[in-house]
Structures are given as structure tokens and as C-alpha cells.
Backbone as JSON Lines, residues from 0, in Angstrom:
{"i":0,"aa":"X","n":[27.88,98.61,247.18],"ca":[28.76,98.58,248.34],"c":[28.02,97.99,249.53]}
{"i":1,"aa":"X","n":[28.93,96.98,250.13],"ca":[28.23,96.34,251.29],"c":[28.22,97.18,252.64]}
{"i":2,"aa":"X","n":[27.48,97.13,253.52],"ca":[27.48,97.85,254.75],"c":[28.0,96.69,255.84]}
{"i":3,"aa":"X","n":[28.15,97.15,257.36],"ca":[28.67,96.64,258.19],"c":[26.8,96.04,258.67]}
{"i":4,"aa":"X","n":[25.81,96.67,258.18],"ca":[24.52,95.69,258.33],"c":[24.06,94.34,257.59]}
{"i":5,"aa":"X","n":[24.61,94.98,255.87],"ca":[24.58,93.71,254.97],"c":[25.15,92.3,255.67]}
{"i":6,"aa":"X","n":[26.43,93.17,256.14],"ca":[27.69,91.65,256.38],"c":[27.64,91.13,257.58]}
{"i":7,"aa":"X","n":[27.0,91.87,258.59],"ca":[26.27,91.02,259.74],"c":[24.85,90.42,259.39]}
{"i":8,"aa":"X","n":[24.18,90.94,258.82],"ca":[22.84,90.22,258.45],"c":[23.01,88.98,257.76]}
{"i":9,"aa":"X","n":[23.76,89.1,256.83],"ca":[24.27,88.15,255.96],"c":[24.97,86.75,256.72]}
{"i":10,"aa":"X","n":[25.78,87.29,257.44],"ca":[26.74,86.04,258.36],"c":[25.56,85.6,259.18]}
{"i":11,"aa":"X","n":[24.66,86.21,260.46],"ca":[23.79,85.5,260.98],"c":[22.58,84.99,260.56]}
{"i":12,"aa":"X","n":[22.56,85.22,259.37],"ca":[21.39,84.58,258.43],"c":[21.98,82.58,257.65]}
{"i":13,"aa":"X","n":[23.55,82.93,257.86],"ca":[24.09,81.94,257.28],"c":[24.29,80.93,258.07]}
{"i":14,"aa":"X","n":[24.37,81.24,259.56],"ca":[24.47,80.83,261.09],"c":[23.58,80.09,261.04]}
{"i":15,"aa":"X","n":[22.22,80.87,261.15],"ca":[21.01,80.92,261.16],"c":[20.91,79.06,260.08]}
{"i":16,"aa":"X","n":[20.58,79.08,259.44],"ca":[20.38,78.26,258.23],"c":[21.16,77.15,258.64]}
{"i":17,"aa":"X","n":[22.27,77.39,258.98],"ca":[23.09,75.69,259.23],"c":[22.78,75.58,260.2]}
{"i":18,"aa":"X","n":[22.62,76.05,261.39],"ca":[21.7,75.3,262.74],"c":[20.76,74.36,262.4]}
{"i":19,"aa":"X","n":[19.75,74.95,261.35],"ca":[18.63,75.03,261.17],"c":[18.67,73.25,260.5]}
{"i":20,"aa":"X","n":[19.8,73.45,259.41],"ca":[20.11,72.06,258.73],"c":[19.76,72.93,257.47]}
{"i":21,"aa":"X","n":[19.29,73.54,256.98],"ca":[18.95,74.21,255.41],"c":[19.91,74.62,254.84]}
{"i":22,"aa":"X","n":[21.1,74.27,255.0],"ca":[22.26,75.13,254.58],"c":[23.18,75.0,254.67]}
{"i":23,"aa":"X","n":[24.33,74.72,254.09],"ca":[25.78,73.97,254.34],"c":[26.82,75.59,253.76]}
{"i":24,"aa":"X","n":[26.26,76.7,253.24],"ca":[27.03,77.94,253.33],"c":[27.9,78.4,254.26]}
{"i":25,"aa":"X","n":[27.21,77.85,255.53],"ca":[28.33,78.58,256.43],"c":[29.95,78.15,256.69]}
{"i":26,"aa":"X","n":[30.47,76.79,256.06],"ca":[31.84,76.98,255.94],"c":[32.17,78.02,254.76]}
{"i":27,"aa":"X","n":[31.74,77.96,253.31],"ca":[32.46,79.01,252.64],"c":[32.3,80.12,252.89]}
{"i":28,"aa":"X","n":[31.3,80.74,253.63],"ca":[30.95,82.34,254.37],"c":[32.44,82.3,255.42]}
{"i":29,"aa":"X","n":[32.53,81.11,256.19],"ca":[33.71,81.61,257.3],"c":[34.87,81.57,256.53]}
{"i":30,"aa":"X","n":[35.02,80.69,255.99],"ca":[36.7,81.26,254.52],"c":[36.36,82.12,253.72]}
{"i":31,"aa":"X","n":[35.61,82.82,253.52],"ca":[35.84,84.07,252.47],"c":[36.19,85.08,253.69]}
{"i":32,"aa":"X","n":[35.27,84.98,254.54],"ca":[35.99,86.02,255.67],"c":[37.28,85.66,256.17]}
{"i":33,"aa":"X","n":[37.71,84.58,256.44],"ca":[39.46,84.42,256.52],"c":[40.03,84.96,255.92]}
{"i":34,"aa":"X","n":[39.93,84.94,254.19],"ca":[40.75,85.9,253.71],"c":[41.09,87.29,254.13]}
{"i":35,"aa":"X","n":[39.67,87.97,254.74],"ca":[40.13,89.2,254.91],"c":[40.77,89.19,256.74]}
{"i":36,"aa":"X","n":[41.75,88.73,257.28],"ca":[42.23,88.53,258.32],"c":[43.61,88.73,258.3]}
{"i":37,"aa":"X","n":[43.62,90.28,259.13],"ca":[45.19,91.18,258.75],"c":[45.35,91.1,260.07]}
{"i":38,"aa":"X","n":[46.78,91.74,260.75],"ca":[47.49,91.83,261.4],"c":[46.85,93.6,261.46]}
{"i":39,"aa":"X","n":[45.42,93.93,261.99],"ca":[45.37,95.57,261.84],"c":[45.25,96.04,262.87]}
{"i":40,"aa":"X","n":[45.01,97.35,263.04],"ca":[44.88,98.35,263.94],"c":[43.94,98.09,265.35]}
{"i":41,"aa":"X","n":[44.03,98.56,266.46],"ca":[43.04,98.11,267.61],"c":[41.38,98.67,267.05]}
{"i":42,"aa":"X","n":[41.04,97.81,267.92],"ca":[39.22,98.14,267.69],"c":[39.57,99.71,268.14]}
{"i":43,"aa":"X","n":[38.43,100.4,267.22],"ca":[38.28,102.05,268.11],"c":[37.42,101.96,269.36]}
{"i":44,"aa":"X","n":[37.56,102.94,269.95],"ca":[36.93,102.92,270.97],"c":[35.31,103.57,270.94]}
{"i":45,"aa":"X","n":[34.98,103.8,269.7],"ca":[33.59,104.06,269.48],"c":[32.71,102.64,269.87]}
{"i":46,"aa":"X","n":[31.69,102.67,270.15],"ca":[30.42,101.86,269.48],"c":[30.68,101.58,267.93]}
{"i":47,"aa":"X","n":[30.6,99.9,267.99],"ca":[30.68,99.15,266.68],"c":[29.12,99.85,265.61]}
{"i":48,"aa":"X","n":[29.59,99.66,264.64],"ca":[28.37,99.94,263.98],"c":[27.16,98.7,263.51]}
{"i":49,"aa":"X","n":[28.21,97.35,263.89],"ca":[26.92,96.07,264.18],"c":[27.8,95.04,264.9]}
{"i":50,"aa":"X","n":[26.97,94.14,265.27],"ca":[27.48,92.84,265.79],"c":[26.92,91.51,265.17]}
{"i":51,"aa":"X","n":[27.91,90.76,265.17],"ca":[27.6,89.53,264.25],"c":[27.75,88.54,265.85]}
{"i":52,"aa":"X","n":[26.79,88.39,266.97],"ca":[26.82,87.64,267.84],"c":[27.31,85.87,267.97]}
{"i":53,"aa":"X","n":[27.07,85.59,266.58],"ca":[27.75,84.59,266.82],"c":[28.76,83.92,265.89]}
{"i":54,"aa":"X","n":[29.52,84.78,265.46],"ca":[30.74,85.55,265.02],"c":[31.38,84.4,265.73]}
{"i":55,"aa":"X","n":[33.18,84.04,265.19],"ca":[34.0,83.6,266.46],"c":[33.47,82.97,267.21]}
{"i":56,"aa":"X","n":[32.88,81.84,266.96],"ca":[32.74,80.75,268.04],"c":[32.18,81.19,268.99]}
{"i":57,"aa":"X","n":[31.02,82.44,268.9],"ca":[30.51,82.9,269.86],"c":[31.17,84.19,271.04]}
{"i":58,"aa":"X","n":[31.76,84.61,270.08],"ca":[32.74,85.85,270.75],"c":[32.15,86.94,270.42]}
{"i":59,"aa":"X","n":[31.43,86.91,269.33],"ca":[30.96,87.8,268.31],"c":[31.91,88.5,267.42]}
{"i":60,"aa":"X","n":[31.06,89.57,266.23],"ca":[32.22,90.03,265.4],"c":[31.86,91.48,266.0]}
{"i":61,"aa":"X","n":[32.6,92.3,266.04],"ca":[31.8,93.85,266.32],"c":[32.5,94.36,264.79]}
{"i":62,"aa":"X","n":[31.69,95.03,264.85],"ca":[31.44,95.89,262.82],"c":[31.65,97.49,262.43]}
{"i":63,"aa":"X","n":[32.76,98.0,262.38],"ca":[32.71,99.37,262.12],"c":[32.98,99.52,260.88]}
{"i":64,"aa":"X","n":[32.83,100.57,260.18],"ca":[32.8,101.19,258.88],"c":[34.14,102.04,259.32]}
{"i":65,"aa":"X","n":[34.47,102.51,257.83],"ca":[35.58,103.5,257.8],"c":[35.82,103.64,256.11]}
{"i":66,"aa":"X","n":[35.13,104.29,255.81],"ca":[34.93,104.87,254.67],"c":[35.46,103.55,253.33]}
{"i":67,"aa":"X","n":[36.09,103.33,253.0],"ca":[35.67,102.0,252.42],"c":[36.24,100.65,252.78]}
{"i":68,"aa":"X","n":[36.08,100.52,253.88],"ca":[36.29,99.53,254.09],"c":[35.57,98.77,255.3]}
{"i":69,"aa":"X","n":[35.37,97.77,255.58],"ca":[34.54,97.47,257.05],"c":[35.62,96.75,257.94]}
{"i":70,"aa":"X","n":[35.51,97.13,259.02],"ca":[36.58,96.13,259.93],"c":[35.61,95.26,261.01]}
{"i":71,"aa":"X","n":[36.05,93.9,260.77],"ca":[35.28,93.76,262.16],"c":[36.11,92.81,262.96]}
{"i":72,"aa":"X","n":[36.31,93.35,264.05],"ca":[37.13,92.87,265.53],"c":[36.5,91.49,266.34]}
{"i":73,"aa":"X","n":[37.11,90.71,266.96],"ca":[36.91,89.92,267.17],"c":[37.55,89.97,269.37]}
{"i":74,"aa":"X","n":[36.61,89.97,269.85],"ca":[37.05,90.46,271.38],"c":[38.14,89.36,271.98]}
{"i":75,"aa":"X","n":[39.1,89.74,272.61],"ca":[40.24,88.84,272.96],"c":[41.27,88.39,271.52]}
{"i":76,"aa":"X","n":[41.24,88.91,270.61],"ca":[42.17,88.48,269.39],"c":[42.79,89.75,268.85]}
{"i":77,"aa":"X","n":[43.74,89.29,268.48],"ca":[45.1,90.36,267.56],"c":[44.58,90.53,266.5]}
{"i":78,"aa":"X","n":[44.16,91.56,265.54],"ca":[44.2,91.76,264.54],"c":[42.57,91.59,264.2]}
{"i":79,"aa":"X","n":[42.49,91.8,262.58],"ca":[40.95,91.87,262.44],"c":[40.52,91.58,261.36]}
{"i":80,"aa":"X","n":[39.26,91.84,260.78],"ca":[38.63,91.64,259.48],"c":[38.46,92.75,258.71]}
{"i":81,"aa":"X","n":[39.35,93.18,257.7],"ca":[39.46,94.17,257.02],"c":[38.33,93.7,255.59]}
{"i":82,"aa":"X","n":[37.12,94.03,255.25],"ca":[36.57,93.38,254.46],"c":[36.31,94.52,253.4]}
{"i":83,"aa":"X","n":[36.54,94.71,252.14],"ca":[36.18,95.96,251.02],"c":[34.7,96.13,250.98]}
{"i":84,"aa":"X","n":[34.47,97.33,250.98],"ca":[33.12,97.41,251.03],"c":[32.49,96.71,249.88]}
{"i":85,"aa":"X","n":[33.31,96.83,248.69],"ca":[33.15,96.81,247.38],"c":[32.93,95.04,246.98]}
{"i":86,"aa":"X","n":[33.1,94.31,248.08],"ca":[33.22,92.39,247.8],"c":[31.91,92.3,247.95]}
{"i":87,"aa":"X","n":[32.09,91.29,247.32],"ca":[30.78,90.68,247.19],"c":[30.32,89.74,247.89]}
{"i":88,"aa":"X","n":[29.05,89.43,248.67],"ca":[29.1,88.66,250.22],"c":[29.12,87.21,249.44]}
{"i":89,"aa":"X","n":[29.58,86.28,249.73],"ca":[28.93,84.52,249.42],"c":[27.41,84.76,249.88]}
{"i":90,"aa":"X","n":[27.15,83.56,248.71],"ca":[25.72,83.4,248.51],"c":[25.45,81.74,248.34]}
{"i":91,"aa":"X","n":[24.17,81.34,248.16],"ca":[24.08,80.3,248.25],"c":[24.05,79.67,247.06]}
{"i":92,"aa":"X","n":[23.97,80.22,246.18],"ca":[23.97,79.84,244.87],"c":[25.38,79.72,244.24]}
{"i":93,"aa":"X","n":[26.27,80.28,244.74],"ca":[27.97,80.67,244.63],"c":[28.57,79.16,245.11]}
{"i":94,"aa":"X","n":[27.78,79.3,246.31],"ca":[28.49,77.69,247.14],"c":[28.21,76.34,246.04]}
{"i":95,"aa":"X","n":[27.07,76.64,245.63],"ca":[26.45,75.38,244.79],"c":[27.4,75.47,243.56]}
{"i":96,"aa":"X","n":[27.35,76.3,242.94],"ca":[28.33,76.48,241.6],"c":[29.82,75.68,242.04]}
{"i":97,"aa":"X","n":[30.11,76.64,242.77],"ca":[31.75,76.04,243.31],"c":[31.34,74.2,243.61]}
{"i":98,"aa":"X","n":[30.6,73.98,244.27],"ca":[30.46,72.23,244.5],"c":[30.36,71.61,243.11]}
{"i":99,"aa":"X","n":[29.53,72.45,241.98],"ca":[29.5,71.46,241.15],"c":[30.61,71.6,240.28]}
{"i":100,"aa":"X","n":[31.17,72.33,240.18],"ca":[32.58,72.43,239.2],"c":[33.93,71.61,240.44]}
{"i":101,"aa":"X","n":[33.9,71.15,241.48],"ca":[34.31,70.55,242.54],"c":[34.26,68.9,242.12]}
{"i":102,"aa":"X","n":[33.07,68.99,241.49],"ca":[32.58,67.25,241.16],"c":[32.91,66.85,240.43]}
């Protein structure tokens, strides 16, 4: 089960890497997270349990848990990222597979 640390570590590590030029992951990292993009509930008013800072075009993602599932909110937008704890993050080796069955 993924945490709201995995899936921020994971996204700014993927950030991270295509700045960098090492890495062309970060479009299929931002469409697998599209999928999980519902029409849900308001952010709580707790403290997020992470932030993905450069999330949203730089809006950031804020990251709470809720028993299985992770939500993460996006500041100024309707609705959110309902992600299963239970998915499995994209990887870089996933992206490569998908390109070569693509070819």
C-alpha cells in the first residue's frame, strides 16, 4: 500500500528527473494521476499529510490519507485526486514497456 509520502516522493522525484532531462516519465506520472480526478469532497481542514510542491503547475498537490485511500487537493480547484492506496505508482521501466509495445 502506497502512502501519501510514497506518492509525493514519487511525483517530485519524477519532476525532479525531467527538469533534469533524465527522464521523459513525467507525462505518464501526470495521466495516471488524471485518472484518479473526481468531482470529491472539500480539502479537510486538517494539515495535509504531504505536499507535492510542484504538483499543478506549481500550485502544489496537498496529500491526506483516509484510510484507504489518498486524496490530494489541488488549491483554487473543484474536486480532487482520489488515488487507492492499493495502485501501483508509474515507474520508469512501465513507461519504457508501454513505448515499446507503442512502436
Amino acid at each position: 500500500m502506497i502512502t501519501a509520502h510514497d506518492l509525493s516522493l514519487a511525483y517530485v522525484q519524477a519532476v525532479s528527473a525531467y527538469w533534469r532531462g533524465e527522464s521523459d516519465l513525467l507525462p505518464t506520472f501526470d495521466a495516471w494521476l488524471a485518472q484518479f480526478w473526481v468531482d470529491g469532497p472539500a480539502e479537510p481542514t486538517t494539515l495535509p499529510r504531504e505536499l507535492s510542491p510542484h504538483g499543478a503547475a506549481g500550485r502544489g498537490i496537498h496529500w491526506h490519507e483516509c484510510g484507504s485511500l489518498l486524496y490530494g487537493y489541488v488549491p483554487g480547484m473543484r474536486g480532487c485526486l482520489r488515488v487507492p492506496r492499493a495502485a501501483l505508482l508509474p515507474r520508469e521501466a512501465d513507461r519504457r514497456k508501454l513505448s515499446s509495445i507503442a512502436a
